[in-house]
N, C-alpha and C positions, 0 to 999 in steps of 0.2 A: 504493500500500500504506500509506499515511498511516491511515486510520482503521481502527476493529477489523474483523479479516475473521473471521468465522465460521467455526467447524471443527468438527467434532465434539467433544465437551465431552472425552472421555476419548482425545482426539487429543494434543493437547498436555500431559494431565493423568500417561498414562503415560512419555512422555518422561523420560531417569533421565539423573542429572547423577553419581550415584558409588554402586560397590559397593567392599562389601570382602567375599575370599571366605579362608573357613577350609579351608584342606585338611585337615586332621586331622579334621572335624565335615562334613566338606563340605557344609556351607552355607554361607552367603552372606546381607549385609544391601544394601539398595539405599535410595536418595534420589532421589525424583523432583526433575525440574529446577526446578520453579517452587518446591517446598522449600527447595532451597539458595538459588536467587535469594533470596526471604524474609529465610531467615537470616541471609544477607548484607548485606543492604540494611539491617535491625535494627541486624548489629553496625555498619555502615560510620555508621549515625546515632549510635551511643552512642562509637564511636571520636571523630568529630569533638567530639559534645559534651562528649563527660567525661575523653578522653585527650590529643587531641590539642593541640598546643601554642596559647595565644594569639595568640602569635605567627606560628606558621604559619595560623592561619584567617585573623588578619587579612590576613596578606600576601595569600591568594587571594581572600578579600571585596573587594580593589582594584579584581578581573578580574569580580567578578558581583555583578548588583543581589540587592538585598535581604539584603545583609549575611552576619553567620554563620547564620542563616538560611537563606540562599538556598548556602552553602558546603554545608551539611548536606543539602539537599532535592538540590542535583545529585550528592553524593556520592553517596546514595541511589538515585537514579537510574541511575547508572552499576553499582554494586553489584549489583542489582538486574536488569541486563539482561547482565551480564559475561558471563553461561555460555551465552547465548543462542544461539552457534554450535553448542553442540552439540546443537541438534536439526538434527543433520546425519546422512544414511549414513554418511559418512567415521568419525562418533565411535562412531554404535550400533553400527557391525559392529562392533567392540571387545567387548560385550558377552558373546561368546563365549569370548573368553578366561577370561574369569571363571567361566565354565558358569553365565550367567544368562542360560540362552537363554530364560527365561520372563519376560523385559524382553520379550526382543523378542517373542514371542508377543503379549501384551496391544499393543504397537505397532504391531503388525502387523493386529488385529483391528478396529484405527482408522484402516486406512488409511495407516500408517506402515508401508511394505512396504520392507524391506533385501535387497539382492544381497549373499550373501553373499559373492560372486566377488568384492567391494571389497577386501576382508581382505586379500587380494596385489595389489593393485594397487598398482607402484609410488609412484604419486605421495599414497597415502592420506595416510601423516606429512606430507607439504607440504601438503595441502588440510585443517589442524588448526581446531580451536573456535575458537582467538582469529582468525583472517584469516578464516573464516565468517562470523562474529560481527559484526568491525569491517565487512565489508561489508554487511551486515544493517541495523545501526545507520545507516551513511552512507547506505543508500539510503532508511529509513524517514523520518529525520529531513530530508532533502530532499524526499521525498513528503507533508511536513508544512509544509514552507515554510520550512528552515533555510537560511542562507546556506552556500554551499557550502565556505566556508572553516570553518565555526564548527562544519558536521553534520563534516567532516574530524576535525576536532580534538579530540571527542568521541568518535567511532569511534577515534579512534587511542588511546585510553585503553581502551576494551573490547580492540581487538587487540593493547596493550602489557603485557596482564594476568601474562602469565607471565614476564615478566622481558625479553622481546626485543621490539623494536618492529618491524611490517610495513614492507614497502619495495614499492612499486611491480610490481616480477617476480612476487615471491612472492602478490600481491593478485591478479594478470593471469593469474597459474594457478588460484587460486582461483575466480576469475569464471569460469573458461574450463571447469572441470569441474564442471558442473553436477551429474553425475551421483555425487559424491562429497558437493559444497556440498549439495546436496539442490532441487529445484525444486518448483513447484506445490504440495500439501499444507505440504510441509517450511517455504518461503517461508510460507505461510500460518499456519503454529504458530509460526514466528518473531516474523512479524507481531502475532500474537498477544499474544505475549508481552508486547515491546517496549509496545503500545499496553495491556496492563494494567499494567504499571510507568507510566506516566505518568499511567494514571486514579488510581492507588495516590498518588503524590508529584503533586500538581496544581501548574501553576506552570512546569513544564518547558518550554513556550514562549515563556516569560521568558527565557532563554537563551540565542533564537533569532538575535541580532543581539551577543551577549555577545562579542566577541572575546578567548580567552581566550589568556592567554603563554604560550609552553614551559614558565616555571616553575611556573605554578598544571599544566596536564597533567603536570607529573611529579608532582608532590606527589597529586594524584587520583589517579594511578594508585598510588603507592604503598598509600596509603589503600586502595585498591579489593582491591589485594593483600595487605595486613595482614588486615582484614574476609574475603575468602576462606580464606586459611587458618585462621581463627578456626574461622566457620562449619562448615571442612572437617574442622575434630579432632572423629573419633564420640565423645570424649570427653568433649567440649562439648555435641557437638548429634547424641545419636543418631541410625543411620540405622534405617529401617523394617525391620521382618521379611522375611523374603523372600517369603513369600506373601500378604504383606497386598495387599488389594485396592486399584485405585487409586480415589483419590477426589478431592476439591475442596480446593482452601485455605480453611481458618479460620485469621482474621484470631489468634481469642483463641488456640488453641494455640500459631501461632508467636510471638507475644506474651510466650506464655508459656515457650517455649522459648527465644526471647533473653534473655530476663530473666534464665533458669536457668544459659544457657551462661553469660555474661556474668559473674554472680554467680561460679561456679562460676573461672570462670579470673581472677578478681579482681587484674587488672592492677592495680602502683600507679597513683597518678595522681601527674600530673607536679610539680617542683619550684611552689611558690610563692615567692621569694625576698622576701625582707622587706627594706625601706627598714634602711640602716646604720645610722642617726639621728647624731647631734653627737657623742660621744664614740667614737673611734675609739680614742685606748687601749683602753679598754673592750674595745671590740668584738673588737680584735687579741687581748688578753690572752683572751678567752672562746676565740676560734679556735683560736688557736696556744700557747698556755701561754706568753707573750714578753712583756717587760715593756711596750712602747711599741711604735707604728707606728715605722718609720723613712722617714728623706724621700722616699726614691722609693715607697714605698708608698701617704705621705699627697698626692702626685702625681699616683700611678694613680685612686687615687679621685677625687681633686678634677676629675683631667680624664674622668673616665667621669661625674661628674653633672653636667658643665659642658657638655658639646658632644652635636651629634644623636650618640644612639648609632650606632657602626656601628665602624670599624678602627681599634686601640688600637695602637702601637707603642712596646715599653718597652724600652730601653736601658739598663743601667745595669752597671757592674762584676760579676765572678764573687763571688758570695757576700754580695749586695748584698739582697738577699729577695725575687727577680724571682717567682718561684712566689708567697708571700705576697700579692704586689702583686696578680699575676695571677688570685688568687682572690677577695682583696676586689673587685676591679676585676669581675670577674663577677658578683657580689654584685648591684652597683651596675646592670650592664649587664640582667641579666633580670629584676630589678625593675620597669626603665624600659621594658622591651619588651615584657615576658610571656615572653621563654624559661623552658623550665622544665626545662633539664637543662645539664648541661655538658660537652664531649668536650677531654680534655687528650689532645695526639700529643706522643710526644717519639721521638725519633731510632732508638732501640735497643727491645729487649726491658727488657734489664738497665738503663737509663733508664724505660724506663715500671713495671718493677717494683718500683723504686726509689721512684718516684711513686706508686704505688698506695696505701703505707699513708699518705704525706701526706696523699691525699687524701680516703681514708675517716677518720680523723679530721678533717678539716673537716667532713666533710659530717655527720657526728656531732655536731659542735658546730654545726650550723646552727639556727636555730627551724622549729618545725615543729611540726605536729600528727598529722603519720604518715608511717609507711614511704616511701620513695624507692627506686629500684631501682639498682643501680652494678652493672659488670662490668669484665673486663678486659680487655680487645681483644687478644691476638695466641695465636697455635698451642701456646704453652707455658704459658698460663694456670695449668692444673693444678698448675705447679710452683710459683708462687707461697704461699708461705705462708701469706700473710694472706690471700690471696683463698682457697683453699683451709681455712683455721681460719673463713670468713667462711660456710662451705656446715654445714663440721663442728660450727659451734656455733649449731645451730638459725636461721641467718638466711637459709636457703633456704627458700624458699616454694614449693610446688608447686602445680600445679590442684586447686580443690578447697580449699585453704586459705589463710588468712590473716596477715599479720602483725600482735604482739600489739600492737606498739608504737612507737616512731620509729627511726630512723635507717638505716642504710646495708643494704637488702637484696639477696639474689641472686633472680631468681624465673627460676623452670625455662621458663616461654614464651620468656621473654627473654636465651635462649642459644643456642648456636651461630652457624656461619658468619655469617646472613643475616640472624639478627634480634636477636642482641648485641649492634649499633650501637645498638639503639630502648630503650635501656635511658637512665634518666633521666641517669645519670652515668655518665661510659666512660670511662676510660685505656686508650692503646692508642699502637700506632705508628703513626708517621707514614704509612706505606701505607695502614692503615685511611684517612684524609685525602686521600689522594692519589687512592685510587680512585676519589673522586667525579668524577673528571677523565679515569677511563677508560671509555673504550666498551665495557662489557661488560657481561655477564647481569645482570639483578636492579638496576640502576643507581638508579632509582627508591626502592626501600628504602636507599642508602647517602645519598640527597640526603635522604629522609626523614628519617634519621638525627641529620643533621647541622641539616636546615631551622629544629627548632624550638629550639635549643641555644645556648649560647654556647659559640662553639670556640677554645682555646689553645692556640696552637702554641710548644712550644718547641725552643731553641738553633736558630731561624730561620736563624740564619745558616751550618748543618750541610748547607746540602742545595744540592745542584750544577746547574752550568746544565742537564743534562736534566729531574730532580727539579723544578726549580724552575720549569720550564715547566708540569707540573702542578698545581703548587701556586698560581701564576697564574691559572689556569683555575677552579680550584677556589673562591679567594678572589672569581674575577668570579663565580660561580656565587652565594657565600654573600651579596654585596653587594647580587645581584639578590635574594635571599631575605630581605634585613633582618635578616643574623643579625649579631649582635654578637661582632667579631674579636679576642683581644687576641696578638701575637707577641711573644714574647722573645727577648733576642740581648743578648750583652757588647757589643756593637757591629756596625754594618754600616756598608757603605759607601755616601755618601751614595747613588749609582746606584742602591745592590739597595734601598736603602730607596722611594726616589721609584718604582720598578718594584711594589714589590709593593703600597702605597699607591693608586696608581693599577689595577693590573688591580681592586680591592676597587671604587673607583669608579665603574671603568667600567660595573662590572655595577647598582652602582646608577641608574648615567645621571645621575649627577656629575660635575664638576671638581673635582679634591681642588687644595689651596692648599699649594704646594711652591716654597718660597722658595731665590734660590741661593744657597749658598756653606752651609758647614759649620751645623747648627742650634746647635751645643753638646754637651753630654755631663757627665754624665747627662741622656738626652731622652726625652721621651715626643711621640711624633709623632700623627697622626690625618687626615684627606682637610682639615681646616680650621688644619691647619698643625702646627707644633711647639711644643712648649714646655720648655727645657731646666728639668733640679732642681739647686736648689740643693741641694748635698751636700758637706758639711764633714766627712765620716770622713776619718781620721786614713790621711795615705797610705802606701805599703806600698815599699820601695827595695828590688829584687831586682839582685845582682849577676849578672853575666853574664860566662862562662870561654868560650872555644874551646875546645876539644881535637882532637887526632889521634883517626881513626875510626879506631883501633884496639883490641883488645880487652885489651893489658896495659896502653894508658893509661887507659882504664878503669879496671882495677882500681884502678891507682898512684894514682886518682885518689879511690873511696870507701874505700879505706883509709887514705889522708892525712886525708880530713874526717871518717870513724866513728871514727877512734882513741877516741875518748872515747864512742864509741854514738850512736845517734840512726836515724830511719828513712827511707830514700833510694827514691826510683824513677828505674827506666830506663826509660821512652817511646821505645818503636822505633815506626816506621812500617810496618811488615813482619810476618807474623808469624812467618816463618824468620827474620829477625835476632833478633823474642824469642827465639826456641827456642837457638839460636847463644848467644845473651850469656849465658841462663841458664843454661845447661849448662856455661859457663865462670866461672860467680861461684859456681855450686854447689859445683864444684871449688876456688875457694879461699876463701868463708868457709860449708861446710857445706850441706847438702841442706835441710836445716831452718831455716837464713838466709836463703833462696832462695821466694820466691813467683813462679810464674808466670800471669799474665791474658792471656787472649787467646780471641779466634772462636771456633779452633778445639779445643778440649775438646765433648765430648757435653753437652747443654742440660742434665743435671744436675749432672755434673762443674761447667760453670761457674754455677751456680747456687750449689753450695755456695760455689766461690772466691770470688763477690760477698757470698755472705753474711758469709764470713770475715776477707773485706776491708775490711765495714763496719766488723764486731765490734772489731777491731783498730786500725782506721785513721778511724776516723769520728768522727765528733763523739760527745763522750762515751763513748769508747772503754774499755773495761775492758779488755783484756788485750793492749796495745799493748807491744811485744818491747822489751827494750833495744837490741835490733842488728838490725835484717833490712833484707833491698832485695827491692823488689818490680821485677819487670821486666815491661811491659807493652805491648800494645799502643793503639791509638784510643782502647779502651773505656775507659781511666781519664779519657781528658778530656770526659766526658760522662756518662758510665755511672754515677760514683759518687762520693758524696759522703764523701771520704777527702782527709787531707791529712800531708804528707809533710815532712820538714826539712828534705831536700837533693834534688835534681832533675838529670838526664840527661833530654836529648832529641833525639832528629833533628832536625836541620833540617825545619819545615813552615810549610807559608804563615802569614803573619804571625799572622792570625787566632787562629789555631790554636796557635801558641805559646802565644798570650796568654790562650787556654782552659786549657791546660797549667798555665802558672803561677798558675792559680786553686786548682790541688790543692796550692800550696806554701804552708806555715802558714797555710792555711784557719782553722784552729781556734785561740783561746785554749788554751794549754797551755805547760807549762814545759820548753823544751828542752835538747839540752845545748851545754855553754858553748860548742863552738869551731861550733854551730848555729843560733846567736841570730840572724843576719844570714842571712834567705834569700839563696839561690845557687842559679842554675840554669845548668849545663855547654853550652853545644851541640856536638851530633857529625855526622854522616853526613854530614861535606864530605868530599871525598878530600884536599884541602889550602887551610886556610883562605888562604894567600897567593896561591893561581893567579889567574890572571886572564883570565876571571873563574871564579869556586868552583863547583865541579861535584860536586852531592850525587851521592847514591850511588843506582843503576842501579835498587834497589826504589821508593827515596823518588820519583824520575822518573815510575817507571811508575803511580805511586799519583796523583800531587798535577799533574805535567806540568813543565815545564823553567820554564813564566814567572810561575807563583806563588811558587815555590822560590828561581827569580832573585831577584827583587823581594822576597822576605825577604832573604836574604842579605846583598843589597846594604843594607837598614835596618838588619842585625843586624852587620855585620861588622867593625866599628871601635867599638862602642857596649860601653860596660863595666858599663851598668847600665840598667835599667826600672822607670820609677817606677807603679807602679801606685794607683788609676786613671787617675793627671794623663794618662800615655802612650799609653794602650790607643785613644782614637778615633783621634787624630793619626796611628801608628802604621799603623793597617789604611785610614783615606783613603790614606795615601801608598803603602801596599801594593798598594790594589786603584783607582788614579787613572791618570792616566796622564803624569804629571810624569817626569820623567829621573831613573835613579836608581843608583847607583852609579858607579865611576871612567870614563872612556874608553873603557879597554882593554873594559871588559864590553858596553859598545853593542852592538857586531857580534852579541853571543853572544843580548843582549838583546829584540834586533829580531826574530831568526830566530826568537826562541821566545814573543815577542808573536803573529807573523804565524803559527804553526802553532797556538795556541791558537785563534785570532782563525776559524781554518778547521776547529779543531774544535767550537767551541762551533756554529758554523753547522749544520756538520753533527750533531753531537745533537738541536740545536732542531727541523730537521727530523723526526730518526727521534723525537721524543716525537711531532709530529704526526699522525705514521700513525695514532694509536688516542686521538687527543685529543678527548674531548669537544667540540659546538659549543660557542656561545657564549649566554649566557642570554636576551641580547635580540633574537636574532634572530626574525622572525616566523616561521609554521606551524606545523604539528601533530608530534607525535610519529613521523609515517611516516620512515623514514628515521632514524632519531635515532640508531640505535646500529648501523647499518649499517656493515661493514667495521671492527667491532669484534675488542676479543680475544677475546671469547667467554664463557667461564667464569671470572672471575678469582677461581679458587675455594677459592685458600690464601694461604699467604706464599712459598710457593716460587715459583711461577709467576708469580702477582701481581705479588709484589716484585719478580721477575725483569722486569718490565713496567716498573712506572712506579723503578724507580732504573735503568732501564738496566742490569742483569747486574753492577750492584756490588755485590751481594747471591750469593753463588759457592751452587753449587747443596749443596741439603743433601739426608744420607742416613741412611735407620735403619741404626743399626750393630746387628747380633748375632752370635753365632759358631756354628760347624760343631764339632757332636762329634764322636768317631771312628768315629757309625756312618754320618755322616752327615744327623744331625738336624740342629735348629736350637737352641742356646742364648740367655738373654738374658746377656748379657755380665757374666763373672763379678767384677767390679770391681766393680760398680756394687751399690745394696743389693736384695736380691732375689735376685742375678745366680745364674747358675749352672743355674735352672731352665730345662727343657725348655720348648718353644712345639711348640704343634700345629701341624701341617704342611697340616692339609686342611679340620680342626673349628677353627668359631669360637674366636680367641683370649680368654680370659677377662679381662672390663672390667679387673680390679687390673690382671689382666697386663701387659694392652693400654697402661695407663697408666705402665708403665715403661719398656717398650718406646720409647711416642712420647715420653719424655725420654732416649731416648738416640739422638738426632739430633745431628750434627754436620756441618760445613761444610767441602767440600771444598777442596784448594788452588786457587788460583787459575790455576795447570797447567793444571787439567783440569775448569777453568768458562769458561774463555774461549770469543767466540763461534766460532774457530776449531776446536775440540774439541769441543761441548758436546753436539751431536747423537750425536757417536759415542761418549760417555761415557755416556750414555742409555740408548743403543742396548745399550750392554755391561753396565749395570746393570738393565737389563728383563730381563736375560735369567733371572734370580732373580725367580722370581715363585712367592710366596708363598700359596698359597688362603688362608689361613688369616688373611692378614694383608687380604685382600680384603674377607672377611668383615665384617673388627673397625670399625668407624666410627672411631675412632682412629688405622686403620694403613691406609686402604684409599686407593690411587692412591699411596703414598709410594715410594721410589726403595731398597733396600738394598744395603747395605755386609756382606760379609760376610766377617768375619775368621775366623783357624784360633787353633790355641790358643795359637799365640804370639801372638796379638794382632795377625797382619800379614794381608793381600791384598795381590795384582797387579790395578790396573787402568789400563788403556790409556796402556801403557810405563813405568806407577812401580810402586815397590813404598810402601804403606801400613805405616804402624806406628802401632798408639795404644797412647799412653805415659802412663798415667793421671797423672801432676805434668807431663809437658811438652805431653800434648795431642797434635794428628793430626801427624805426623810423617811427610814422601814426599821420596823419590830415585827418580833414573830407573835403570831398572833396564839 
């Protein structure tokens, strides 16, 4: 079947590749298949040439002769033959669904004759276009003289089109039902097909002997999929009448129809980042409105134009201008390479929302001569202000239109789930990052994503041995891609450093140069060694108190230091101990002295408290209290840029202290007198004298016994922290494995090495289940995502994936009136309004509703409950919420008018100043 087979002209000419039908009109529009092929194949050329990254063509011009060139002519190709399975029975019998039985009429008049008895044949959805297709392609191209590995590899890009990659089984049922796959005539319009895509793109023989990597076939398939969907919006590329006749392809219509589509969806094109030049004040002061670089800054760059680009590692104290660094350092990095976009992950929501307006003001102050596209990466987007005032004030761009002028745009193609990542600049959380490292749907678009980009990840050192086995993965993936890495962290330890250094290299198929013993600090690391900054800021001597966990030494204790005012936090590790402390300090200095932060509030509830937090507590703060205490949990040592005069905290692994005490006189300001001298208290031992100290039963189940040990033992006789002198020393001896505290602690010490030692094992395992291969291994996409998760198609589930279930499962909250309707929760602004029960919930609605999710205790997230916690919140199913694209597949919470539920043995209460609030009932 190698050369063209002959068929009848209007054999393969009525073959239809998509209808759309109107019931209200009942009509119907249809595209024949070798149309879309066209269309496709157009856009997949104007993709490579005018969107797609430098960067990424280059890396796959490695894998095939004739350059970008020869990237564009096989994209082409591939585009071009993608839908080729469906001149199958398996796909026409569908046609009836549609009531375009007058497809098959005209296909049937050529010899394209369909049993409609397929239509219930169970195995029809297993015998689908793309495993037709890829076997289509793998047998033509071997009928042509391909080497059997290389026509593989290519088929596995036609069969990977939809987001899932074929496997073996599912190819063997394929083969095996002919009478679905389609035979004789059907094979023969296939043939067809295929061998005018090749007289179309000449060169395809070239190819033949190409051995190409797993990473150029993922990046092609993406491509091939970006290009289909384009193609596929009738809004781009009309489809035909429904009774037009069929006829032949002109070359000039679809010429002129991509040109139209194309024009019409007027994607930006990618960053071009511009050489820094010599004055880097300059350049800083244009960026940032800041008088001067500062040394880890002028670092980052000197070592991003000094060395092969590829993994950046920046080290340097809290509130040192790691972000700053991180973004000249990008600067620098996709100049040198051709990336043309950038993806900042940071840890949280409230972290990257936090990040977002940094970042659009850089990217506003970049050079340029036109629009760029940014978005936001995670399920709460809409809450965002600035991204949200970024749609409001004319910087959305839809199909059809243009932007007038430069800087930071949203554009309507380049939103949602799957195709938000492909946007030039993304902030987002770290799961957006992570997923490139899970086996699941669509995977191809999230390495896309990331391929042509410079990725930053920060507070590196946030994410735990499961986390960080995908993030490993992830990095071997980007090293194999040439993307330029930069990580930030107050510090790591040397181990997790030389670990994540090395998975970046592997994927390059490098040796990185990892020298032993401590590099220094302030460091900037990279695969060709370290290079510590010399950094002369003026260092920082925080006192360090013990205290009894108790809640009147507590008080005894911010009322001895506020006598005179000033602004305190209390960091629990818990978020029932926040809820606990604050509800006893509101008791005795006022309900209005009293801030609570923590998880669990509804996504706008804590949206506002971040905002409020800033306002108050931030740099340049306007209406900062004379007297208040905020009590919080995690999210202040990451989440927000706030600083504080006096500090409480739990005991938590060293690391994490010393993030802590970065919110402690953060900021130039003037405090009060008995405040001048930072102080940070530690609590959650049950007695600092025992031997050895035994934090408290939450802090255990969060952090584990041998992080919490091994602070302890470095915090427990020490009366002060010099910051930065202290911060690396501190966290190597934390996370080394040197002996450390008295004797007596050994026994305690070893037990809870060795249970750690057996847990990390076993995480590393269960991240394997669904971990990504590896980028160098050889073969084709068959197999690739086999024994996947499937759909990693939110943050709930997702998240629930690559962090291991440290992510507790989240719910829409709304309430039950007395007739038994549904309200949106009457706190909230909006609230109080009815929701429809059966009819489409309306967009505004819909968009209050999905910000009043909130995160269950971690009671009733564990994997020992979680199914049946599920099970008991399924049973509230909502049409109406099925409907709405905002609310459809989410899990509800539903409260009565006091604000409570029962679910599976507590009782709920949301307490809008203290948040989700459970006892067992």
């Amino acid at each position: 079947m190698g050369g063209i087979v002959t068929t009848p002209v209007d054999a393969w000419a009525t073959v239809w590749a998509k209808t759309e039908f109107d019931p209200d009109e009942v009509t119907f529009g249809w595209l024949p298949l070798w149309q879309h092929l066209d269309d496709t194949a157009g856009v997949a050329a104007l993709l490579v040439r005018e969107w797609l990254s430098p960067l990424v063509v280059a890396r796959m011009a490695r894998d095939l002769p004739g350059g970008r060139e020869g990237v564009v002519h096989l994209a082409q190709w591939l585009a071009a033959v993608h839908d080729v399975g469906k001149a199958s029975p398996a796909f026409a019998v569908q046609a009836t669904a549609a009531r375009a039985d007058v497809l098959l009429d005209h296909m049937r008049r050529s010899g394209l004759a369909v049993d409609l008895r397929l239509q219930h044949d169970p195995l029809r959805g297993a015998v689908n276009h793309t495993l037709v297709g890829h076997l289509a392609v793998q047998d033509w191209l071997r009928g042509r003289g391909f080497d059997r590995r290389i026509a593989g590899q290519l088929a596995s890009v036609v069969g990977s089109h939809h987001g899932m990659t074929p496997d073996s089984g599912r190819l063997d049922t394929a083969r095996d039902r002919a009478e679905l796959a389609g035979a004789g005539v059907w094979e023969a319009v296939r043939a067809t097909l295929l061998s005018r895509a090749a007289e179309r793109f000449p060169g395809l023989d070239e190819f033949s002997t190409s051995d190409l990597g797993v990473p150029t076939q993922v990046i092609l398939t993406g491509v091939v999929i970006v290009a289909d969907w384009i193609a596929s919006n009738s809004e781009l590329f009309p489809l035909w009448s429904a009774h037009r006749p069929p006829s032949l392809p002109d070359d000039e219509v679809t010429a002129r129809r991509v040109a139209d589509g194309w024009a019409d969806l007027a994607l930006p094109r990618g960053w071009r980042a511009a050489a820094l030049g010599g004055d880097l004040d300059g350049v800083f002061r244009a960026r940032f409105d800041k008088s001067s670089a500062r040394p880890v800054q002028r670092a980052a760059v000197a070592v991003s134009e000094g060395v092969e680009p590829g993994i950046v590692v920046i080290e340097a104290p809290m509130g040192s201008g790691k972000t700053e660094a991180a973004l000249l350092a990008a600067e620098v990095l996709a100049h040198r390479t051709g990336a043309d976009g950038c993806f900042l992950a940071l840890p949280t929501q409230a972290t990257t929302d936090a990040m977002f307006s940094r970042v659009r003001h850089w990217i506003d102050r970049l050079p340029a001569d036109s629009a760029v596209s940014v978005t936001l990466a995670h399920g709460k987007a809409h809450l965002n202000d600035e991204y949200s005032g970024l749609v409001r004030r004319g910087r959305y761009v839809g199909i059809g239109e243009r932007a007038d002028d430069c800087g930071a745009i949203a554009h309507q193609w380049l939103s949602g789930r799957k195709k938000a990542g492909l946007a030039s600049f993304v902030v987002g959380t770290i799961d957006q990052v992570l997923f490139a490292g899970l086996k699941s749907r669509h995977l191809m678009l999230r390495h896309l994503a990331l391929a042509g980009k410079v990725v930053v990840v920060d507070e590196v050192h946030a994410y735990d041995v499961y986390m960080s086995r995908y993030l490993h993965r992830v990095l071997h993936w980007l090293g194999a891609y040439g993307v330029p890495v930069v990580l930030l962290s107050a510090t790591l330890p040397d181990g997790r450093r030389a670990e994540l250094v090395r998975a970046y290299a592997e994927g390059q198929g490098a040796v990185p140069t990892i020298a032993d013993g401590h590099p220094g600090y302030p460091v900037i690391t990279t695969t060709a060694g370290s290079t510590p900054v010399d950094d002369t800021a003026e260092a920082t001597e925080v006192h360090l108190d013990r205290l009894a966990d108790d809640l009147d030494t507590l008080v005894a204790h911010l009322r001895e230091n506020l006598v005179g005012g000033g602004c305190a936090v209390v960091v629990r590790n818990t978020v029932t101990r926040v809820q606990e402390t604050a509800e006893r300090l509101a008791d005795e200095f006022g309900a209005d002295a009293v801030t609570i932060a923590h998880s669990r509030f509804l996504a706008c509830d804590r949206a506002e408290i971040d905002r409020s937090l800033v306002r108050r507590f931030g740099p340049g703060g306007t209406d900062r209290p004379d007297l208040h205490v905020v009590v919080a949990s995690q999210v202040v040592e990451q989440s927000l840029d706030v600083d504080f005069d006096l500090m409480v905290t739990d005991l938590a692994p060293v690391d994490l202290v010393l993030q802590r005490l970065g919110r402690l006189h953060r900021h130039d300001r003037v405090r009060p007198e008995r405040l001048r001298t930072p102080r940070c208290a530690l609590v959650g031992v049950e007695d600092w004298a025992a031997g050895p100290v035994v934090p408290v039963s939450g802090s255990r189940r969060v952090y584990g016994d041998h992080t919490l040990l091994r602070s302890a033992a470095l915090l427990v006789e020490r009366d002060r922290i010099v910051l930065p002198d202290d911060i690396a020393a501190l966290v190597q001896r934390g996370y080394g494995e040197d002996v450390l505290g008295p004797g007596a602690w050994q026994p305690a010490m070893a037990a809870a090495a060795s249970a750690a030692l057996v847990a990390q094992r076993q995480r590393t395992e269960a991240a394997n289940a669904f971990l990504v291969g590896r980028a160098v291994d050889p073969g084709s996409l068959e197999g690739w995502l086999v024994a996947g998760a499937g759909e990693a198609k939110d943050e709930v589930r997702g998240a629930a994936q690559v962090r291991d279930g440290a992510e507790s499962l989240e719910v829409l909250v709304v309430q039950r009136d007395a007739d038994g309707g549904l309200l949106v929760p009457d706190w909230v602004k909006g609230g109080g309004e009815q929701l429809p029960l059966f009819e489409q919930v309306p967009r505004a609605q819909a968009k209050v509703v999905s910000a009043c999710s909130v995160r269950l205790p971690v009671a009733l997230s564990h994997g020992g409950v979680i199914d049946a916690v599920i099970a008991e919140l399924e049973r509230t199913r909502v049409t109406a919420f099925d409907l709405a694209p905002l609310l459809s597949g989410q899990l509800v919470l539903v409260l009565d008018h006091d604000r409570r539920a029962d679910l599976h043995g507590f009782r709920l209460t949301y307490d809008p100043r203290r948040g989700l609030l459970h006892e067992r009932l």
